[in-house]
C-alpha positions as CSV (number, residue, x, y, z in Angstrom):
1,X,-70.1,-15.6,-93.4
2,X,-69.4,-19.5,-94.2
3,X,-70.5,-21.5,-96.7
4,X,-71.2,-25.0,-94.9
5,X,-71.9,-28.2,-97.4
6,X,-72.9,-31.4,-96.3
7,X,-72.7,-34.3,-99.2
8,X,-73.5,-37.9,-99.2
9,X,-75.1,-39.8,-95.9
10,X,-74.5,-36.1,-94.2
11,X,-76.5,-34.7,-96.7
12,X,-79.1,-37.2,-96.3
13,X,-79.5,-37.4,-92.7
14,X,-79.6,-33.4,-92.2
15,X,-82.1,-32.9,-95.0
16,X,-80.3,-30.0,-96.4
17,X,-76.7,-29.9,-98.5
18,X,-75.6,-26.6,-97.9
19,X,-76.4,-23.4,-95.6
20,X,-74.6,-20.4,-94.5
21,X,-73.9,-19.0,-90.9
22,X,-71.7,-15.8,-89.8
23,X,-68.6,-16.7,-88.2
24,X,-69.2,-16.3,-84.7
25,X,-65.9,-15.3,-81.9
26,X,-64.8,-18.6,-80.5
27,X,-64.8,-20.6,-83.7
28,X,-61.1,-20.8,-83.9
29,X,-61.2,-23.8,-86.1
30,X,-63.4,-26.3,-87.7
31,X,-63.7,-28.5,-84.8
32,X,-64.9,-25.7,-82.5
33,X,-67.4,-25.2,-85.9
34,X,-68.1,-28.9,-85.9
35,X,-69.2,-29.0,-82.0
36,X,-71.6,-25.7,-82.4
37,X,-73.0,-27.9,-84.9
38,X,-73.3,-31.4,-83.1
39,X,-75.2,-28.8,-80.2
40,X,-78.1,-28.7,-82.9
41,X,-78.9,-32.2,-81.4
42,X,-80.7,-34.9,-83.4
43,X,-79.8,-35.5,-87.1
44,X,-76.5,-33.5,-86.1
45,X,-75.1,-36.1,-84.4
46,X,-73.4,-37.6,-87.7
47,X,-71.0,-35.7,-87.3
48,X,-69.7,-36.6,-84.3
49,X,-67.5,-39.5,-86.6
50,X,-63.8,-39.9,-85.4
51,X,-63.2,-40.4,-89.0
52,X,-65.0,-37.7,-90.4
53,X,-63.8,-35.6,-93.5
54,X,-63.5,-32.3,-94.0
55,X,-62.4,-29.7,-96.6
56,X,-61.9,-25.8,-96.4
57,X,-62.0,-23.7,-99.6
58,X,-61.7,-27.2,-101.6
59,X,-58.8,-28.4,-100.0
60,X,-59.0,-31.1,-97.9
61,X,-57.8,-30.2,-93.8
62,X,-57.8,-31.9,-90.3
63,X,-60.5,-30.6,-87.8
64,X,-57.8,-28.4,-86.5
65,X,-57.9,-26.1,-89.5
66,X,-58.3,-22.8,-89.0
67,X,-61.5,-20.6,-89.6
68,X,-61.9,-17.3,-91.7
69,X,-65.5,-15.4,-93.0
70,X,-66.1,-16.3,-96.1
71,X,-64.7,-19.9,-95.7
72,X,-66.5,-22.7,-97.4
73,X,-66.2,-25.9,-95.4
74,X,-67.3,-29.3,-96.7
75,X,-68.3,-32.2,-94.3
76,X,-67.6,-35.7,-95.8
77,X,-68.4,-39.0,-94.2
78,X,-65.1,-41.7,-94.7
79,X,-64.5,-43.1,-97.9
80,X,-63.7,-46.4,-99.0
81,X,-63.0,-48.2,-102.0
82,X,-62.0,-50.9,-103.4
């Protein structure tokens, strides 16, 4: 099982912050992950950001981070600062 959370505009535009979702065979990473999720349609479009950040098990990982059950995986939109 994963733990998926979404936070800030992610949160706000899926209407949820967190859910969970067995680790199905072909999710080799958190891009393959990341495109089951964009195939929701809609709302999951925001994720489809060529900036977008990601962390697995609190750590933060490219896209092309591998996948294990009982992952957590956190979806962040950029940040800036100043």
């Amino acid at each position: 099982m994963l733990t998926l959370q979404y936070f800030a505009r992610y949160r706000e535009a899926l209407g949820l912050d967190q859910e969970q979702l067995a680790l199905e065979s072909g999710w080799n990473s958190i891009d393959d992950l990341r495109r089951h999720l964009l195939q929701r349609g809609g709302a999951w479009a925001v994720l489809d950001e060529t900036r977008l950040m990601c962390a697995r098990n609190q750590e933060m990982v490219g896209l092309d981070e591998p996948l294990a059950d009982g992952d957590e995986i956190a979806f962040f939109p950029p940040v800036t600062g100043g």
